[in-house]
N, C-alpha and C positions, 0 to 999 in steps of 0.2 A: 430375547433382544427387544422385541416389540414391548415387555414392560418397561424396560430402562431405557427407551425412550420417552414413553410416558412420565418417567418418575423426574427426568431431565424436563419435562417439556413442563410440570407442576413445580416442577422447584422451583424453574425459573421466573415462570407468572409470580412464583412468592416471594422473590427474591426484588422481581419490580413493585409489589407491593409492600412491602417494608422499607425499602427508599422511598416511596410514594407516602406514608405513611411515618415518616421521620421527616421527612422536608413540609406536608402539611402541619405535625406538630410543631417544628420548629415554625411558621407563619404563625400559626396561633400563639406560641408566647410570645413573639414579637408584636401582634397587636394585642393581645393584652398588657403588654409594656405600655403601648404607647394609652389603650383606654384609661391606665392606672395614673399615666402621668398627666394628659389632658382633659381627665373626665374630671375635674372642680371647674374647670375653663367650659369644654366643652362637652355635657352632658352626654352619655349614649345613649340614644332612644333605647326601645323596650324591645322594638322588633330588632336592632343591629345586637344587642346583648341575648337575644334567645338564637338567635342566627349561631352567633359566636358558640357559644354553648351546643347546641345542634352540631355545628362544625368539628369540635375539638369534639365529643364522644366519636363525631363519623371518622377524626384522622386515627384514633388509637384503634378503635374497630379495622380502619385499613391495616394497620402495623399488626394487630393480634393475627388477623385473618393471614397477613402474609406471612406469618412468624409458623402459625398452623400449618401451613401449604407448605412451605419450605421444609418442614417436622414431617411431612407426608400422614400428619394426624388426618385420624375422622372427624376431629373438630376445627376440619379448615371447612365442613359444609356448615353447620351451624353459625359460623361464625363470616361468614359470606353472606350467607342468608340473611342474618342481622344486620350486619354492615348495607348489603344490599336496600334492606325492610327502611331504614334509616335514611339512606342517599335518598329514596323516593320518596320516603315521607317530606321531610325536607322539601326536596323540589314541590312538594302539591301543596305546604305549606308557604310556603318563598313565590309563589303563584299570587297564590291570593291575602298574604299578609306582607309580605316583604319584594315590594315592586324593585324594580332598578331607575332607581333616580337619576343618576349619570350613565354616560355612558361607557365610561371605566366600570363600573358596577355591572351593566348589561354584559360586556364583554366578560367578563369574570362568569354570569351564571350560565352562559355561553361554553364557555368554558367545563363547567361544573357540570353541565347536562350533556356534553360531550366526553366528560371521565365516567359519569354514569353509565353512558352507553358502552363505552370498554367495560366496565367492572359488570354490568348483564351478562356480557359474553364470559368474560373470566371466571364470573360467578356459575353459568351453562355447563363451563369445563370442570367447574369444579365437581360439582354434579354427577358430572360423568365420570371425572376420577375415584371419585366415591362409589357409583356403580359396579367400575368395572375392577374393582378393588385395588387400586393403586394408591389408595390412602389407607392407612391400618388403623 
């Protein structure tokens, strides 16, 4: 009983990380719509175009990772870990290269460093699902 709650309590983490990771991919091709339609008008700087980029690898990492976890795969720890390695590169990048100019921008990295902090923990669990053999 104690594993199939385990196996319930991992799928479901994986379950919100592949909504979480289908709804960040779906924002990224909507601003890339919109950079494709207004970047002759309005240029994207170099730091909002590597952000972008940063971002869309880190949402298909959340999607794979959740897809792994929900599979009860050993490659939902790898793929945490990556995802993980990435959100925080990102934020110590985004730090010191890419400030928040407005404060819609502030509240968004706000935001992003507050989903980081769930996904440390997620990624903890996942660790331990790995451990305690509840991912094969």
């Amino acid at each position: 009983m104690h594993r199939g709650i385990m196996e319930w309590a991992a799928r479901a983490i994986g379950v919100f990380y592949v909504f979480a990771g289908l709804v960040a991919l779906r924002q990224m091709v909507f601003n890339w719509r919109l950079e494709a339609a207004f970047g002759k008008i309005f240029p994207t700087p170099a730091n909002e175009r590597a952000a972008d980029i940063i971002l869309t690898v880190g949402s298909m990492l959340v999607l794979v990772s959740g897809i792994a976890l929900v599979l009860l795969t050993r490659w939902a720890v790898p793929a945490f870990l990556a995802c993980w390695g990435l959100q925080a590169g990102y934020l110590l990048w985004a730090q010191r290269w890419y400030s928040p100019e407005t404060e819609e921008i502030a509240r968004g990295r706000r935001q992003t460093i507050n989903a980081f902090a769930v996904y440390s923990v997620a990624t903890g669990a996942v660790l331990v699902f790995g451990h305690i053999a509840v991912l094969r």
